[in-house]
C-alpha positions as CSV (number, residue, x, y, z in Angstrom):
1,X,-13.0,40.5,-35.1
2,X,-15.4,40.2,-32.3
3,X,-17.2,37.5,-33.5
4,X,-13.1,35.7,-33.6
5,X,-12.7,36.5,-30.3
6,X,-15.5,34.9,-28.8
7,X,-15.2,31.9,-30.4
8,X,-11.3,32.2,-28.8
9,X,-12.4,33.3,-25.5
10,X,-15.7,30.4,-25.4
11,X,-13.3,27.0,-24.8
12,X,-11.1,28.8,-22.0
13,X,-14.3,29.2,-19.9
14,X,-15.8,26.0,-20.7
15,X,-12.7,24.7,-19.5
16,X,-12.3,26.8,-16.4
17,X,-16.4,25.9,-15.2
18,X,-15.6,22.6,-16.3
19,X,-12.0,22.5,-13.7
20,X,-14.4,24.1,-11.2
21,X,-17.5,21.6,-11.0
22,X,-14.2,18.2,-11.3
23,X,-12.9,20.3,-8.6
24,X,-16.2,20.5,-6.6
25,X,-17.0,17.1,-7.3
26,X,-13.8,15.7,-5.5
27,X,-14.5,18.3,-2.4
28,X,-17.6,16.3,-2.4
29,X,-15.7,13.0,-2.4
30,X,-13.7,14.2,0.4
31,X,-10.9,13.9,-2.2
32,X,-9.0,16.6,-1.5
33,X,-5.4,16.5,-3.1
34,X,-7.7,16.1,-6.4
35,X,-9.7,18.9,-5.9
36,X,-7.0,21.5,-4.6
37,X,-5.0,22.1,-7.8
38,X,-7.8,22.5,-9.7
39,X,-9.5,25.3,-7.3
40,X,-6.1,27.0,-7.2
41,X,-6.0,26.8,-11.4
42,X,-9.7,28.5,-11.2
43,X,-9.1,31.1,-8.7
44,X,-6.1,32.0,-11.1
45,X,-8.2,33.2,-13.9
46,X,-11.2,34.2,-11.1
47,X,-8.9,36.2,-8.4
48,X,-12.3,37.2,-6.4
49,X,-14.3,33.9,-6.9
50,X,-15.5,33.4,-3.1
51,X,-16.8,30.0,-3.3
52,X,-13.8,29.1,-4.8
53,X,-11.7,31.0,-2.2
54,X,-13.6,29.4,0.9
55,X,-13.4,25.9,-0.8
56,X,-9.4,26.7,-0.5
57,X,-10.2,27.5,2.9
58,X,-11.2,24.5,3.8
59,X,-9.3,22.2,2.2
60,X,-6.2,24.1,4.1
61,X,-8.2,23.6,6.9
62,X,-8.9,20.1,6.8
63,X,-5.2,19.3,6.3
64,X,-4.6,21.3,9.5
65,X,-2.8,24.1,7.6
66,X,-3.9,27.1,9.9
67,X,-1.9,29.5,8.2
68,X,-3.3,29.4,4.8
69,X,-7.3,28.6,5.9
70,X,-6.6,32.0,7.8
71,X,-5.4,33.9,4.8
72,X,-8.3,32.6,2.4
73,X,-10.9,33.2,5.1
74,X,-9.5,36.6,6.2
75,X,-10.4,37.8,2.1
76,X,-13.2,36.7,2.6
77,X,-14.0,38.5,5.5
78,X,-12.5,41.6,4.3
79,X,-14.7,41.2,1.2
80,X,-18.1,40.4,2.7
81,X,-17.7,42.1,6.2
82,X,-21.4,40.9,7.2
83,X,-21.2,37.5,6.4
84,X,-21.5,35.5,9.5
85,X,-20.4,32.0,8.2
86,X,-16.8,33.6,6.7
87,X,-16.2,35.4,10.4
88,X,-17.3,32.0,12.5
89,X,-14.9,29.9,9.4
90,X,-12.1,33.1,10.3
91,X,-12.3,32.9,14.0
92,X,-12.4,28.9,13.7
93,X,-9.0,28.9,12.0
94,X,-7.3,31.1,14.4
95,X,-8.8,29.3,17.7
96,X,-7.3,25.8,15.9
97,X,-3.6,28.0,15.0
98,X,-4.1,29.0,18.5
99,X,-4.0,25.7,20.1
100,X,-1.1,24.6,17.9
101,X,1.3,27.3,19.3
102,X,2.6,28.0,22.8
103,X,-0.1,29.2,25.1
104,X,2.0,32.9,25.1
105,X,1.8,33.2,21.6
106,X,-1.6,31.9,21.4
107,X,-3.0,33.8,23.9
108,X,-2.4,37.0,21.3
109,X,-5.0,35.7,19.1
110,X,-7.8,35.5,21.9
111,X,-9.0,39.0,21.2
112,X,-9.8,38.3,17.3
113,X,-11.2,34.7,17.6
114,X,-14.0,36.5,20.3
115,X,-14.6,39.3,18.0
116,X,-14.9,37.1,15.0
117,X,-17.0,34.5,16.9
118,X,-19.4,37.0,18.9
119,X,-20.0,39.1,15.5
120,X,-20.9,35.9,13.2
121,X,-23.7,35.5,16.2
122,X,-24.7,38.5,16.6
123,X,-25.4,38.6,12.5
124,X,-27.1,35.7,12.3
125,X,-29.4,34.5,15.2
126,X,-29.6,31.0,14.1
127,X,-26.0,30.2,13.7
128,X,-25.7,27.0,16.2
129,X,-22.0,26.1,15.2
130,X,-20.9,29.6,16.6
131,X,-23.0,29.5,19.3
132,X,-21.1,25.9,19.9
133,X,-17.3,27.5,19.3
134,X,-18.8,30.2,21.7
135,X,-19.7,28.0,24.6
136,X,-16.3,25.9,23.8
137,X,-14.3,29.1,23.8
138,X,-15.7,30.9,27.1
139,X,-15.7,27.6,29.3
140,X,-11.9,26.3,28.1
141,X,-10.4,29.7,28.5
142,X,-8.8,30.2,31.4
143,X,-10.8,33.0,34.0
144,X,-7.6,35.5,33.9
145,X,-7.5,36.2,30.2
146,X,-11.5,36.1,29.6
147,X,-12.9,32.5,30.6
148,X,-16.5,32.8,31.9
149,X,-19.1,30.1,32.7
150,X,-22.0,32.4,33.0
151,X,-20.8,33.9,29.3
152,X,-20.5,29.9,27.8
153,X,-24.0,29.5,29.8
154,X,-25.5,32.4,28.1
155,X,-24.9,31.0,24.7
156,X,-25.8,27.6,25.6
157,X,-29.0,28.7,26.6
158,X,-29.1,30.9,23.2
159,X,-28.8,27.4,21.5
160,X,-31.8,26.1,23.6
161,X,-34.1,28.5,22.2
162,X,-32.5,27.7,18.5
163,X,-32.1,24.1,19.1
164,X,-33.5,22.4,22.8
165,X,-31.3,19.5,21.7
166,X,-27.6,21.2,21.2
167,X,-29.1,23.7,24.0
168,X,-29.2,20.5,26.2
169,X,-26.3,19.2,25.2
170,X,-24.0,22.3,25.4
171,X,-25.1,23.2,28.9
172,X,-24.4,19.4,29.5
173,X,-20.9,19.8,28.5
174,X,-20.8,23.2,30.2
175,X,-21.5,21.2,33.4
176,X,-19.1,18.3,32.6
177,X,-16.7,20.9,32.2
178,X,-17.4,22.3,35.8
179,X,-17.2,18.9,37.4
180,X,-21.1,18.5,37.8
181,X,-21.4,15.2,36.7
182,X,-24.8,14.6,38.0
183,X,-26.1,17.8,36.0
184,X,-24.1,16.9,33.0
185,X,-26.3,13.3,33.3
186,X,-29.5,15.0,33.6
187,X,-28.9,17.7,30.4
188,X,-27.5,14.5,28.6
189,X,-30.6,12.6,29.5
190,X,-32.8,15.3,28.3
191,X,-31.4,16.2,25.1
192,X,-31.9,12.5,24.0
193,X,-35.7,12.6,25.5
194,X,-36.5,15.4,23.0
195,X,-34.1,14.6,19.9
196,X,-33.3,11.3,19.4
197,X,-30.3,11.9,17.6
198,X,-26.8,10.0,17.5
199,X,-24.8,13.0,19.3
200,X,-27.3,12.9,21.9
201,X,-26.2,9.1,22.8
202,X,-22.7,10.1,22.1
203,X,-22.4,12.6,24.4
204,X,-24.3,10.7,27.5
205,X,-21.6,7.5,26.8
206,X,-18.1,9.8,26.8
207,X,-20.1,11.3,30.3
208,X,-20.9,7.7,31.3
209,X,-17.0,6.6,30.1
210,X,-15.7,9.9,31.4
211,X,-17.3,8.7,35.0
212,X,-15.5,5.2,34.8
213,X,-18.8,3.5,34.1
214,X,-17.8,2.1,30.8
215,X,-20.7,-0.9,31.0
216,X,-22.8,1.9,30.6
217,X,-21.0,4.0,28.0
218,X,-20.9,0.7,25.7
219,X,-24.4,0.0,26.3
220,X,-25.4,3.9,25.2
221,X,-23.5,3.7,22.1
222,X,-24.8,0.4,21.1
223,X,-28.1,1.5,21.1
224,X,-27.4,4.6,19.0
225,X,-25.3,2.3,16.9
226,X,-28.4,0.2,16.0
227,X,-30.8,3.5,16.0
228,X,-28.9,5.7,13.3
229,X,-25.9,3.5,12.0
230,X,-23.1,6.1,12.2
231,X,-19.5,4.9,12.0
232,X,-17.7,7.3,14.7
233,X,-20.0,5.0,17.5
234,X,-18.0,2.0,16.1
235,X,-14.9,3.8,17.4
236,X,-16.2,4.6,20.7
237,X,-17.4,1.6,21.4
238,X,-14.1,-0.3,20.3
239,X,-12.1,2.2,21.8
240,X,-14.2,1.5,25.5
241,X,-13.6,-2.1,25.1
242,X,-9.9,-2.0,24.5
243,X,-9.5,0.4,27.6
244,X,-11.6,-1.2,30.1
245,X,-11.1,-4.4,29.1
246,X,-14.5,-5.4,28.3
247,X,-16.6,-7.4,25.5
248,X,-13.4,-8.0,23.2
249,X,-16.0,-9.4,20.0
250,X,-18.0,-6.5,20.7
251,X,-14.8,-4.4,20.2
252,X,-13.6,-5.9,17.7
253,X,-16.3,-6.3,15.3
254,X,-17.0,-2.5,15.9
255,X,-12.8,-1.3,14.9
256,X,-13.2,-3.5,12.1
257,X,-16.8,-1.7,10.4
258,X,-15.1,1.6,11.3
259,X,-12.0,1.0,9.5
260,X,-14.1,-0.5,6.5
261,X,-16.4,2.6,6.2
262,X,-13.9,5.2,7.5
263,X,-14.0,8.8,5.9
264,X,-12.4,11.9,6.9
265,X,-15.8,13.1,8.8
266,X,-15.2,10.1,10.8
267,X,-12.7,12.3,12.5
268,X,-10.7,9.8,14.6
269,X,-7.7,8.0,11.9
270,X,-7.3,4.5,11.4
271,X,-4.0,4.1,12.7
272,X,-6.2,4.8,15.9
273,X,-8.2,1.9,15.3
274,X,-5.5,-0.1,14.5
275,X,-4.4,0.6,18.0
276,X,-7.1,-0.5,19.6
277,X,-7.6,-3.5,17.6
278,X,-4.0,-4.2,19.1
279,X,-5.1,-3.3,22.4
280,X,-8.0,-5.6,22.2
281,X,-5.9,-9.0,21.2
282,X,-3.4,-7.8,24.3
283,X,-6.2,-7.7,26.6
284,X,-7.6,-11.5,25.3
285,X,-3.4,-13.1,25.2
286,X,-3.4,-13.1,21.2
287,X,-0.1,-11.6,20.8
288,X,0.8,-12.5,17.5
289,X,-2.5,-11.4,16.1
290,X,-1.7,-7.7,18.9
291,X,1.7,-7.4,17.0
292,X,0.3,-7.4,13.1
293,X,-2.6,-4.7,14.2
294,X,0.2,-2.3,16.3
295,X,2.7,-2.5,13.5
296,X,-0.5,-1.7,11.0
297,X,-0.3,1.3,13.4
298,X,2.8,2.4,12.9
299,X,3.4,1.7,9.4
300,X,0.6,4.2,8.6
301,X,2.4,6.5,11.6
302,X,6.0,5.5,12.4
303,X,6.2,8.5,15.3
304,X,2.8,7.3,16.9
305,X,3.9,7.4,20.3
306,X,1.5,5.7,21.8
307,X,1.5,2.9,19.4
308,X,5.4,2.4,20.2
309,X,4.6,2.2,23.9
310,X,2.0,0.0,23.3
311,X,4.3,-2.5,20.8
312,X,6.5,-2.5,23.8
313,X,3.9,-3.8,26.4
314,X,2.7,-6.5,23.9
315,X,6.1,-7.5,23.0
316,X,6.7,-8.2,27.1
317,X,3.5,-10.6,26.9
């Protein structure tokens, strides 16, 4: 009899490690509606699995649904109270529900997104992306209901012993933040002195664009462009050329590789580069060839506000 019910029991959990690893495979892929039902048929039959659980997580998480990347993240910090990646995922999720909700009910969650944040540091010493949300959180909230630059300076200098470059970096943004552009500049400069590194270059050209010196902020992200290849400085630099009106080919040639190598972790959609595209052929008189890009826009988002205003000023060419 036992023997009968192994040989019963042996296909169900080939086939449930075999859903697991399609199901992990798609995550991989970025194919998320694929890999979702299969992760949810897993954690049927294995209730407690936490990779399987955090994998829910973040597919929720990825499709922006706050509420249920909370709930999959909160088991898991109620199941494995000192792990510090499930409280920085926990707190994550309720800073991004926070910002999607009216600033009264959001500022309710404040309390738990610092505990969650400040623990998942305080377990693990080398955790940079909490030390990031950390520096974020202190210099964005407002002074009256916690805000604090010396507190966002304290883990930005915490990241320069872990990491001089994000150290550099996050006190740079710290200062942007503050309206110290000169001393944003200069942590900028030096984070790309000691780590040559794409979001080094990024960060000095949204200062340089953020400054109105947009010649400057395309000519930083072209040279990371060359250096390291990554498709989110093809969006920057298109998007600075549609805005200020400056090297349209440049701008154009640089929408069109990001739209062909686009994927989620590019972060910015398509329709956005559809926009730009459209903004670019505005700005050179090619209306016709403005018109196809902006409706490109809105097909893929038909309440893309800024797309509709934009249709309008083309349309008045």
């Amino acid at each position: 009899m036992r023997i009968l019910l192994l040989v019963l029991l042996f296909p169900l959990c080939t086939i449930a490690q075999s859903d697991f690893e399609k199901a992990e495979d798609y995550f991989k892929k970025e194919q998320f509606s694929k890999a979702k039902p299969l992760f949810e048929r897993y954690l049927d039959n294995h209730p407690n699995d936490k990779k399987t659980l955090e994998y829910l997580g973040d597919i929720a998480g990825y499709a922006e649904d706050w509420d249920t990347a909370i709930d999959y993240y909160e088991t898991l910090v109620d199941s494995e109270e000192n792990n510090a990646n499930y409280h920085f995922k926990y707190g994550g999720s309720l800073g991004m529900k926070a910002l999607s909700i009216s600033r009264i009910r959001a500022a309710t969650y404040i309390g738990d997104i610092k505990e969650h944040f400040e623990k998942a540091a305080k377990l693990d010493p080398h955790h940079i992306e909490v030390r990031w949300a950390l520096v974020e959180f202190y210099i964005q909230l407002p002074g009256i209901i916690g805000g604090s630059e010396r507190k966002a300076t304290k883990y930005a200098n915490e990241l320069l012993r872990i990491s001089p470059v994000d150290g550099y970096l996050a006190n740079g943004y710290i200062a942007e933040y503050s309206n110290r552009p000169e001393d944003a500049e200069r942590f900028y400069k030096k984070a790309i002195e000691i780590g040559d590194s794409p979001h080094t270059y990024e960060k000095l050209a949204e200062h340089y664009e953020k400054n109105n010196k947009p010649k400057e902020a395309i000519e930083t992200a072209t040279r990371s462009l060359k250096k390291h290849k990554r498709n989110q400085l093809n969006y920057q630099i298109g998007k600075i050329a549609a805005q200020y009106n400056l090297d349209a080919e440049l701008g154009i040639d640089c929408l069109q590789a990001y739209i062909k190598n686009h994927s989620a972790k590019d972060g910015v959609p398509k329709d956005w580069a559809y926009y730009r595209l459209a903004q670019i052929y505005k700005n050179i008189g090619k209306k016709q060839t403005a018109l196809l890009w902006i409706n490109k826009a809105l097909e893929d988002r038909p309440d893309f506000k800024e797309a509709r205003q934009e249709k309008e000023q083309i349309l008045a060419l």
